[in-house]
N, CA, C and O atoms as a printed pandas DataFrame, in Angstrom:
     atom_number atom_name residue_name chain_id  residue_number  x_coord  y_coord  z_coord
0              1         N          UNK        A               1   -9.280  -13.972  -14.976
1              2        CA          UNK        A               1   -8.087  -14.183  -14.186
2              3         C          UNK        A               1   -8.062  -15.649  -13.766
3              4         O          UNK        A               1   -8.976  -16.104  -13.077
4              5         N          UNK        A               2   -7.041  -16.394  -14.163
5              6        CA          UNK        A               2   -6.896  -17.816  -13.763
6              7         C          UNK        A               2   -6.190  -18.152  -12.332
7              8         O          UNK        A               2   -5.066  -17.665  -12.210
8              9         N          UNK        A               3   -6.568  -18.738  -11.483
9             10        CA          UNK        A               3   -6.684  -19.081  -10.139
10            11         C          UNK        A               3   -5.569  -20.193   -9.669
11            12         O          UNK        A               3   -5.982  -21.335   -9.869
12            13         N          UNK        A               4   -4.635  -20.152   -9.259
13            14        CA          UNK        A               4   -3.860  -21.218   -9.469
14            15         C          UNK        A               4   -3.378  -21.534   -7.676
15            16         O          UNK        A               4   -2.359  -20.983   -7.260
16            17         N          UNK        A               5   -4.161  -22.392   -6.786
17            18        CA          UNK        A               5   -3.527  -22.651   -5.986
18            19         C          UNK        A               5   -3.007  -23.903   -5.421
19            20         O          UNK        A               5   -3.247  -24.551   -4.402
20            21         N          UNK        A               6   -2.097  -24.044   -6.572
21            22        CA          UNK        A               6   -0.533  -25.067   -6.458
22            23         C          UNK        A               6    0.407  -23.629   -6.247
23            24         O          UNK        A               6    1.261  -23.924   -5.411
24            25         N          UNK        A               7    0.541  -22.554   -6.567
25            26        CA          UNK        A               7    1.601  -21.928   -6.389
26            27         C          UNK        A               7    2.428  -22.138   -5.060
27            28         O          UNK        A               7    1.935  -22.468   -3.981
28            29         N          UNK        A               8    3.699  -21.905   -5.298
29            30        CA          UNK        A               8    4.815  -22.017   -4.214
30            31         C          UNK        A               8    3.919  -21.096   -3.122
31            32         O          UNK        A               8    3.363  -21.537   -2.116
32            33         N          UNK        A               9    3.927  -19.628   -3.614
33            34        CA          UNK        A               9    3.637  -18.379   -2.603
34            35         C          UNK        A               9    2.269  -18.033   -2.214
35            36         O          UNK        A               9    1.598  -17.215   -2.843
36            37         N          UNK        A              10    1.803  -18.740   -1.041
37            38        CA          UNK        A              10   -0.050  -18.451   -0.818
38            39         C          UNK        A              10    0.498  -17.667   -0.068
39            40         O          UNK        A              10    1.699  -17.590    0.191
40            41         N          UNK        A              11   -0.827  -16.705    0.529
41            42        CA          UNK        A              11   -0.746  -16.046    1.910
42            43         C          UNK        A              11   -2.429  -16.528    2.237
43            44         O          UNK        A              11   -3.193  -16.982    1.386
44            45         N          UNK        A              12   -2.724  -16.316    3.549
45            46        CA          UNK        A              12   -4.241  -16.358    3.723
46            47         C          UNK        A              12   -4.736  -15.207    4.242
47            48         O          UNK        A              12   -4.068  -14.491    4.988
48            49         N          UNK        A              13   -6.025  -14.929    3.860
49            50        CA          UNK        A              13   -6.713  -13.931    4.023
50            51         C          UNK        A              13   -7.852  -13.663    4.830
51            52         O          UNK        A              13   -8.801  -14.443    4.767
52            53         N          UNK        A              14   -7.906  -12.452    5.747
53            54        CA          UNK        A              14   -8.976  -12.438    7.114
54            55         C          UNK        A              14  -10.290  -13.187    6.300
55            56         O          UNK        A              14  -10.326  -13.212    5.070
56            57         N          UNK        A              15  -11.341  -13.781    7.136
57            58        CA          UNK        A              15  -12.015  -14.166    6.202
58            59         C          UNK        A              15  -13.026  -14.351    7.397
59            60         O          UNK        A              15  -12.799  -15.173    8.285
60            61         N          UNK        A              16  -14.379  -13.391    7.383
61            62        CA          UNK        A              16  -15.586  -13.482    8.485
62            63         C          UNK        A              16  -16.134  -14.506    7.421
63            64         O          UNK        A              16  -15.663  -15.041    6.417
64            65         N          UNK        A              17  -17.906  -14.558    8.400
65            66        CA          UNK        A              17  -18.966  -15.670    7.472
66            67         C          UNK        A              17  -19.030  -14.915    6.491
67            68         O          UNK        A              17  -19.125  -15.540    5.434
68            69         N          UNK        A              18  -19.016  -13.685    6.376
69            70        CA          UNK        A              18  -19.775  -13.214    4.812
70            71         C          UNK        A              18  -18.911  -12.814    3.959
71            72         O          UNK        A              18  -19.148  -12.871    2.753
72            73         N          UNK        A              19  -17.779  -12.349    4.448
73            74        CA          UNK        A              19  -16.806  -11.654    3.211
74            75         C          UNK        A              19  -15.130  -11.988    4.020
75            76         O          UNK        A              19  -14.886  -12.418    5.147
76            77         N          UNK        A              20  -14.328  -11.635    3.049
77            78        CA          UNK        A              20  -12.740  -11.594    3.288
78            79         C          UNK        A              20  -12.463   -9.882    3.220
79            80         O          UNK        A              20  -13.198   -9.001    2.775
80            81         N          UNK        A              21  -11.204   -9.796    3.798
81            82        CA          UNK        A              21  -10.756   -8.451    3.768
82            83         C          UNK        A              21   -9.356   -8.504    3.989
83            84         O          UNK        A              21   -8.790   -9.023    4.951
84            85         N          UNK        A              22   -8.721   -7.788    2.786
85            86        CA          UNK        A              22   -7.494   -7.871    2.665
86            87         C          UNK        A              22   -7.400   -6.205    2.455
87            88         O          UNK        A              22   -8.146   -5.546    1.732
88            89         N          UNK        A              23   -6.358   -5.724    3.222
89            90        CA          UNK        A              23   -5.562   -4.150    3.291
90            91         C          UNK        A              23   -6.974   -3.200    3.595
91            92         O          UNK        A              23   -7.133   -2.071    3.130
92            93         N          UNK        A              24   -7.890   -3.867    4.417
93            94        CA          UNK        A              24   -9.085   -2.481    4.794
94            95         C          UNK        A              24   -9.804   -2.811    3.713
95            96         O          UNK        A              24  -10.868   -2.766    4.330
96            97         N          UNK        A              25  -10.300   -3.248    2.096
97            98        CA          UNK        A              25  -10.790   -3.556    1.406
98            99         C          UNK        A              25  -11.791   -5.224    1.632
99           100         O          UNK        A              25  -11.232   -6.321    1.619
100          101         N          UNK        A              26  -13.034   -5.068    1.788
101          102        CA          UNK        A              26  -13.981   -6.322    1.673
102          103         C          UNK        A              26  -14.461   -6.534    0.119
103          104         O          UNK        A              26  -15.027   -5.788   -0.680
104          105         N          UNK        A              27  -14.040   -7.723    0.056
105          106        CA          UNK        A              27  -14.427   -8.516   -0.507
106          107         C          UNK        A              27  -15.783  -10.017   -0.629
107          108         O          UNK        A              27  -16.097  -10.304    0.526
108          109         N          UNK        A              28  -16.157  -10.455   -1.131
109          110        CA          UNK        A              28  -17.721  -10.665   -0.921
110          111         C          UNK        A              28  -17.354  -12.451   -1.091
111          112         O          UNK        A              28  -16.346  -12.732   -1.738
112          113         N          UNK        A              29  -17.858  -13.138   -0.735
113          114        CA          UNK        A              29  -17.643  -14.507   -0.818
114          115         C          UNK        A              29  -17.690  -14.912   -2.557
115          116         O          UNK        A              29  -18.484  -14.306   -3.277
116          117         N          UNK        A              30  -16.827  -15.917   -3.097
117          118        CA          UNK        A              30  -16.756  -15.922   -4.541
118          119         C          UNK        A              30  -15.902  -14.941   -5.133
119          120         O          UNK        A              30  -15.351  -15.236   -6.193
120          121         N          UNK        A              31  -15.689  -13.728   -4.575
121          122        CA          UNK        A              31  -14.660  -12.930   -5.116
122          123         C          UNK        A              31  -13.756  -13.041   -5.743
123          124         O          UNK        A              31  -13.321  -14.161   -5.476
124          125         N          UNK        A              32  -12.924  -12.428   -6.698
125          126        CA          UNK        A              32  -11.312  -13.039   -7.388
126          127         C          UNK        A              32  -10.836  -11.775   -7.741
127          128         O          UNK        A              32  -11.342  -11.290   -8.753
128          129         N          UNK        A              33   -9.916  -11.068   -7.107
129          130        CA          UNK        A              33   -9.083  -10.250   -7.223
130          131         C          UNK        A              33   -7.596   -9.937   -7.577
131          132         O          UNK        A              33   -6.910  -10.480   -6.711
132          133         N          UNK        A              34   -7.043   -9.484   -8.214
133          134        CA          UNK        A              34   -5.370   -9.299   -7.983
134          135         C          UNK        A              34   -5.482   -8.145   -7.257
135          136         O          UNK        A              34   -6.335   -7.265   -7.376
136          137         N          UNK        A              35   -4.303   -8.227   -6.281
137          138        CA          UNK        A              35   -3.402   -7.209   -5.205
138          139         C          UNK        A              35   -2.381   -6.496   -5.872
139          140         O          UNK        A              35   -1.930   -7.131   -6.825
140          141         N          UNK        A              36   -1.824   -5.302   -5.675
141          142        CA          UNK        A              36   -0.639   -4.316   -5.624
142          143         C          UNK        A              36    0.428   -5.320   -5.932
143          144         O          UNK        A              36    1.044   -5.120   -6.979
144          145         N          UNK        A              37    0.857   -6.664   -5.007
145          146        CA          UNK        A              37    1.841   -7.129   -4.638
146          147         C          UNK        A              37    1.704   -8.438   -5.951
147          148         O          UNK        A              37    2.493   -9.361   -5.749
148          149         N          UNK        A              38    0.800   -8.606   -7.248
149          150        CA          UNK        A              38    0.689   -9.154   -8.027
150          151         C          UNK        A              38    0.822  -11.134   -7.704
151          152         O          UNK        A              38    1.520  -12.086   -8.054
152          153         N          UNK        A              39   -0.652  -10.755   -6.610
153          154        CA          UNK        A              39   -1.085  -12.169   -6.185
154          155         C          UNK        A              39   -2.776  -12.211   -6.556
155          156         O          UNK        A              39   -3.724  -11.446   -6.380
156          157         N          UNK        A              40   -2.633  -13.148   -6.982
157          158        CA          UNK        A              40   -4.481  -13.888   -7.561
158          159         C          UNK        A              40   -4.782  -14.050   -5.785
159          160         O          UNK        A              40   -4.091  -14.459   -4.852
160          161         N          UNK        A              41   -6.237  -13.474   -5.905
161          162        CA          UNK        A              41   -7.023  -14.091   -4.416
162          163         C          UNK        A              41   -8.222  -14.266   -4.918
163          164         O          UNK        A              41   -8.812  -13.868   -5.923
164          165         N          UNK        A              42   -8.561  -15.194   -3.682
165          166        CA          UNK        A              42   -9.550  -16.057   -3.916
166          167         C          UNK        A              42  -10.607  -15.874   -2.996
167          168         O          UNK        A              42  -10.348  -16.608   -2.043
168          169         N          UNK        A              43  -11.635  -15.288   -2.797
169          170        CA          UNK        A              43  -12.999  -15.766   -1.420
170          171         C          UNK        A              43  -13.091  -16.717   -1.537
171          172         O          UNK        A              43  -13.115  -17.071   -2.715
172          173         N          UNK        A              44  -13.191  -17.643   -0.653
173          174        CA          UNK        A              44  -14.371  -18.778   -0.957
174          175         C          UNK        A              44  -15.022  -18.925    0.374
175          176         O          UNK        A              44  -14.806  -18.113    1.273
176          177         N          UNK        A              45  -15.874  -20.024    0.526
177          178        CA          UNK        A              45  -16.789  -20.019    1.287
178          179         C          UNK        A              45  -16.237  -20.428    2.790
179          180         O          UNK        A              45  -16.687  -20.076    3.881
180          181         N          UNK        A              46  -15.186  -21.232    2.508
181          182        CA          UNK        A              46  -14.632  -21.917    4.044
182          183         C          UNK        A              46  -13.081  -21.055    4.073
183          184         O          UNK        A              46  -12.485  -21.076    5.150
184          185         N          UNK        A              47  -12.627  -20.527    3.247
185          186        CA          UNK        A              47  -11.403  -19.832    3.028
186          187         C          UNK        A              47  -11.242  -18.642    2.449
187          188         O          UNK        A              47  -12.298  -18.100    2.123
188          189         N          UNK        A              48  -10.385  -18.136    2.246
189          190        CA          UNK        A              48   -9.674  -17.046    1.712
190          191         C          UNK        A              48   -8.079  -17.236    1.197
191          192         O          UNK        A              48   -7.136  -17.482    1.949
192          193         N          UNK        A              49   -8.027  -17.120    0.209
193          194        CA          UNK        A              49   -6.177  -17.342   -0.135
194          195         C          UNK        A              49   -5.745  -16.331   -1.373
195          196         O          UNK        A              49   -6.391  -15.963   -2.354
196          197         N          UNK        A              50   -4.543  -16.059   -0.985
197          198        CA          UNK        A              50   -4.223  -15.587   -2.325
198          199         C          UNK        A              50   -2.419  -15.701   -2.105
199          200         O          UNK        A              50   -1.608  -15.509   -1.199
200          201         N          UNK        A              51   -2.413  -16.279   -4.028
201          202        CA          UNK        A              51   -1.207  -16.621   -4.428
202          203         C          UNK        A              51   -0.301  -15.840   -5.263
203          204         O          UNK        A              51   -0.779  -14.888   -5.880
204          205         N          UNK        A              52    0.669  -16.050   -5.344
205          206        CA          UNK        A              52    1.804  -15.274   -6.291
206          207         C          UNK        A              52    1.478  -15.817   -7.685
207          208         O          UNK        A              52    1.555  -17.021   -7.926
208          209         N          UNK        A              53    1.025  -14.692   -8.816
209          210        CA          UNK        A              53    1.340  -15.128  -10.235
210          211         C          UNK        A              53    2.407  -15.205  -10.427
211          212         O          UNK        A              53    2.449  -15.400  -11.641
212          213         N          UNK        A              54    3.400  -15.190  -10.064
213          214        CA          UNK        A              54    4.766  -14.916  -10.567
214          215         C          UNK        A              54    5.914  -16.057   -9.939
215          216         O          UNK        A              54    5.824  -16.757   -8.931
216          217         N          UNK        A              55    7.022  -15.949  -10.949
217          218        CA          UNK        A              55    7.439  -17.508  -11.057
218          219         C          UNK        A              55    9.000  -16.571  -11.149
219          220         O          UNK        A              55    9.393  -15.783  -12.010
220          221         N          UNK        A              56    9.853  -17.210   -9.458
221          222        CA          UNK        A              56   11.523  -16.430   -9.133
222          223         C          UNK        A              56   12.101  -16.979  -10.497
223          224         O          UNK        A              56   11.897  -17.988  -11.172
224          225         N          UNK        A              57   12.986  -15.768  -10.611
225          226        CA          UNK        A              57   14.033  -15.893  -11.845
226          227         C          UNK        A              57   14.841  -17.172  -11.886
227          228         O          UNK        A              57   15.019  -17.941  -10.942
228          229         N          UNK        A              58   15.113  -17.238  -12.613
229          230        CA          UNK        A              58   16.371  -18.523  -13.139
230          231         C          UNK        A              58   17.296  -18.024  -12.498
231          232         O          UNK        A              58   17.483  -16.808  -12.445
232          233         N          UNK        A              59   18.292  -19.224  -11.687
233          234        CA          UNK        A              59   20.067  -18.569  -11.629
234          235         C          UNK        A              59   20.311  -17.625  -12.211
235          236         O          UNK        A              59   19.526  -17.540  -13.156
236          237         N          UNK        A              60   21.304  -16.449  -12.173
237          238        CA          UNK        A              60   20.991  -15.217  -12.504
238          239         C          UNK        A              60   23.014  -14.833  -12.650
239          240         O          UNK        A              60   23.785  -14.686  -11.701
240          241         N          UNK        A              61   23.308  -14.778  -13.950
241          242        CA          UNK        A              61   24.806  -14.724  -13.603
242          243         C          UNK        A              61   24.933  -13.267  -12.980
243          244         O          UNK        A              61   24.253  -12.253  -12.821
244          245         N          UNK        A              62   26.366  -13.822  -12.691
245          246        CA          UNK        A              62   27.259  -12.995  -12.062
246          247         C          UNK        A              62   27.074  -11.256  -12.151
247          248         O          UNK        A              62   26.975  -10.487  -11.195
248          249         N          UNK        A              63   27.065  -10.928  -13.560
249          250        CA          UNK        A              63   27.132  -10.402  -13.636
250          251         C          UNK        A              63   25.501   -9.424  -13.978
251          252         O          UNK        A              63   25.347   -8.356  -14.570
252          253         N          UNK        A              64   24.837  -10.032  -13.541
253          254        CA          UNK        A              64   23.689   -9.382  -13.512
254          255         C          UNK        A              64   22.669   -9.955  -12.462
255          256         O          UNK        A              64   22.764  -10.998  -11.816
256          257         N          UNK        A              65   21.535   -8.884  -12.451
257          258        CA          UNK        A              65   20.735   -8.801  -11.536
258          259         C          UNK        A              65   19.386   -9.021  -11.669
259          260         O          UNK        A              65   19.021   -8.230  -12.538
260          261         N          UNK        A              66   18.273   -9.775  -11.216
261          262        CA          UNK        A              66   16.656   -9.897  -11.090
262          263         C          UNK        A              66   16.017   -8.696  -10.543
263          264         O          UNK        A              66   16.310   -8.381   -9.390
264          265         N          UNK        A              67   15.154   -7.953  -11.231
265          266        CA          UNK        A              67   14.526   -7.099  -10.691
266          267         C          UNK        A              67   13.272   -7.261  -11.015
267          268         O          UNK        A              67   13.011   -7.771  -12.104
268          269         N          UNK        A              68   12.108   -6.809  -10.024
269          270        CA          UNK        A              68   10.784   -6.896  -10.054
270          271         C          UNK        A              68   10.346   -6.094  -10.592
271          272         O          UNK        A              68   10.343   -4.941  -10.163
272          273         N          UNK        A              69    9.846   -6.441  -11.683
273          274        CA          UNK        A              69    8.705   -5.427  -12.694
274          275         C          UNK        A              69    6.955   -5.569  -12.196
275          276         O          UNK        A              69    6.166   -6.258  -12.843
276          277         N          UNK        A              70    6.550   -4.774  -10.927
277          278        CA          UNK        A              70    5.567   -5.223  -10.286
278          279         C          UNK        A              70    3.793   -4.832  -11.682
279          280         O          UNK        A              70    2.633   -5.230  -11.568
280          281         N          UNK        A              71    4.534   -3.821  -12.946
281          282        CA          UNK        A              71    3.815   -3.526  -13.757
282          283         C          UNK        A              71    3.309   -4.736  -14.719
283          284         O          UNK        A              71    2.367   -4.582  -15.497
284          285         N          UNK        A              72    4.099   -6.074  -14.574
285          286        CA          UNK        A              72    3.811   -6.301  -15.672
286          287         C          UNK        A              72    4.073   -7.901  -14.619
287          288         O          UNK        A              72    3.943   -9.030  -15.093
288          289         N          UNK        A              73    4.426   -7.627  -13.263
289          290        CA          UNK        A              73    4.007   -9.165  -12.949
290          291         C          UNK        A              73    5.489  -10.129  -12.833
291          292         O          UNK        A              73    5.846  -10.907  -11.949
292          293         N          UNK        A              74    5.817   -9.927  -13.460
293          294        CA          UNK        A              74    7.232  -11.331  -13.547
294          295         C          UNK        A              74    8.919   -9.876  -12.961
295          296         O          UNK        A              74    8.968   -8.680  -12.673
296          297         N          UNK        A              75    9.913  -11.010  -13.083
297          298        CA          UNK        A              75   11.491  -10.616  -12.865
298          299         C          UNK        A              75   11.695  -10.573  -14.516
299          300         O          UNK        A              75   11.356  -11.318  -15.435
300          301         N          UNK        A              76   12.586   -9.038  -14.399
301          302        CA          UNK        A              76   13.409   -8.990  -15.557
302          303         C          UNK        A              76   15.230   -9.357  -15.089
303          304         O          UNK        A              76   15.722   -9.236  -13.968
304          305         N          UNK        A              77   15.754   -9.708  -16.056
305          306        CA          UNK        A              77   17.269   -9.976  -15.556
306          307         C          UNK        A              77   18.272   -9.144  -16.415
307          308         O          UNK        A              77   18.864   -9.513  -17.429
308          309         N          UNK        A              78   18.333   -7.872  -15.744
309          310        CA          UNK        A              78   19.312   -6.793  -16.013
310          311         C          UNK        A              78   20.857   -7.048  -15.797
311          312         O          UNK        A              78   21.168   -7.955  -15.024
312          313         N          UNK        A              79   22.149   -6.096  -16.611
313          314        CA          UNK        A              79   23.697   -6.112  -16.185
314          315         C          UNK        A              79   23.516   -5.607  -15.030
315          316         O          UNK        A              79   22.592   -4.803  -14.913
316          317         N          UNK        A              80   24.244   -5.898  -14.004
317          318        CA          UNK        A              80   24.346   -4.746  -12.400
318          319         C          UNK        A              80   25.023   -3.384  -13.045
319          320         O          UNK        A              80   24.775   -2.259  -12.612
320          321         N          UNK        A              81   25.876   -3.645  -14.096
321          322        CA          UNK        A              81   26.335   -2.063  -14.455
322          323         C          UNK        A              81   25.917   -1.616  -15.173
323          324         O          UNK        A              81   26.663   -0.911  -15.852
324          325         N          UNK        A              82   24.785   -1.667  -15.475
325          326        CA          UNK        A              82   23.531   -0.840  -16.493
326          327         C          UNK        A              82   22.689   -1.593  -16.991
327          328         O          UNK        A              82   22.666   -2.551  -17.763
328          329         N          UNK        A              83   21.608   -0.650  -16.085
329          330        CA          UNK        A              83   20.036   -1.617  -16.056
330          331         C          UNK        A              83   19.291   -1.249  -17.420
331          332         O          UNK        A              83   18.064   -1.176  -17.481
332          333         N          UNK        A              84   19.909   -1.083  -18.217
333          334        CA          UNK        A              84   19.455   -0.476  -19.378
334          335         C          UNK        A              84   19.342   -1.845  -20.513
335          336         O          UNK        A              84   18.493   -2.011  -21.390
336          337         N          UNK        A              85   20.267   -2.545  -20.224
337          338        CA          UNK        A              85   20.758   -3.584  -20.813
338          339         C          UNK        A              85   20.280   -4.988  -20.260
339          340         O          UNK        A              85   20.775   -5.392  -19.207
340          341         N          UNK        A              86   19.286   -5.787  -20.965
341          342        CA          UNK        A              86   18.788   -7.009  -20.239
342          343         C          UNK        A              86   19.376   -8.476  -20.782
343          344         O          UNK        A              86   19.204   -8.946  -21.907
344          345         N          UNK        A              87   20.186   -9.123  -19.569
345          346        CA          UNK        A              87   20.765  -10.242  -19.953
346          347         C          UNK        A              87   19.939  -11.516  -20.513
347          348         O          UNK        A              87   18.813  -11.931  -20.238
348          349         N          UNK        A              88   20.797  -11.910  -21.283
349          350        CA          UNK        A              88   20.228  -13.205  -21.827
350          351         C          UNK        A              88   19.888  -13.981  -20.999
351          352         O          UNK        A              88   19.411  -15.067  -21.329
């Protein structure tokens, strides 16, 4: 898992001397995890962070809509009148 913190979206994470703990789950110093919410985290020794893999949709016409595909990480860009159909 590649670690990227330039991302726009950090959050920071509880972080005692020995471990971090994010949602009731400890984590051990050095740790590297992905979350539910499809963010890279990081232990480290003076910190804790974790960032968004994921990069907001492009302008998005009119006639369609960005939706979060949390399975696979990124925005797909669907018609609003049938999500069946994914815009160019």
């Amino acid at each position: 898992m590649a670690f990227d913190i330039c991302s726009d979206d950090c959050k920071f994470v509880m972080k005692t001397q020995r471990e971090c703990l994010k949602n009731g789950i400890s984590y051990s110093m050095g740790s590297m995890w992905k979350d539910e919410d499809c963010y890279s985290c990081y232990c480290g020794n003076v910190t804790a962070i974790c960032c968004s893999e994921y990069v907001q949709p492009p302008e998005v016409p009119r006639n369609c809509e960005a939706v979060f595909d949390r399975g696979i990480c990124t925005y797909k860009i669907y018609r609003k009148d049938n999500h069946d159909i994914l815009c160019n």
